[in-house]
C-alpha positions, 0 to 999 in steps of 0.5 A: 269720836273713835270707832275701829276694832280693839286693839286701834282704838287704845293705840290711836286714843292714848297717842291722842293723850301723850301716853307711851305705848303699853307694856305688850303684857298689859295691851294683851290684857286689856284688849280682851276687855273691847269688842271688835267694833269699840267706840270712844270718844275724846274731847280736844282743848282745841290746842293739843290736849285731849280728854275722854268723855261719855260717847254720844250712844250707847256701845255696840254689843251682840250675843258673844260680846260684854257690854264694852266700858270704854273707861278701860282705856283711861287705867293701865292694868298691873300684869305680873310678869312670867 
């Protein structure tokens, strides 16, 4: 289980599944999409494969943030470039 502010859990979570870094446009974008304290969770193979799956509770929300859908993390968003 991950929990940590937006931005570390995308970075430490898609280092866990062999994933290359996102695109600066993209990360910008969906970082806005989770609140400062996020929780994921990922499941290991026990080798060296991981997966996401249903965290063990419900996410964290206050009156300011949307309820957070940790399945952002899984797609990568298409962002025209400027």
């Amino acid at each position: 289980m991950l929990v940590g502010h937006a931005c570390s859990l995308d970075s430490f979570s898609r280092s866990l599944l062999h994933k290359s870094p996102r695109t600066k446009q993209n990360f910008v974008k969906m970082v806005k999409d989770i609140p400062y304290c996020g929780l994921v969770t990922l499941m290991t193979d026990g080798i060296n494969d991981w997966t996401f799956v249903d965290p063990p509770v419900p996410p964290l929300t206050n009156s300011i943030n949307k309820r957070f859908n940790w399945k952002v993390l899984t797609t990568d968003i298409n962002v025209s470039p400027n």
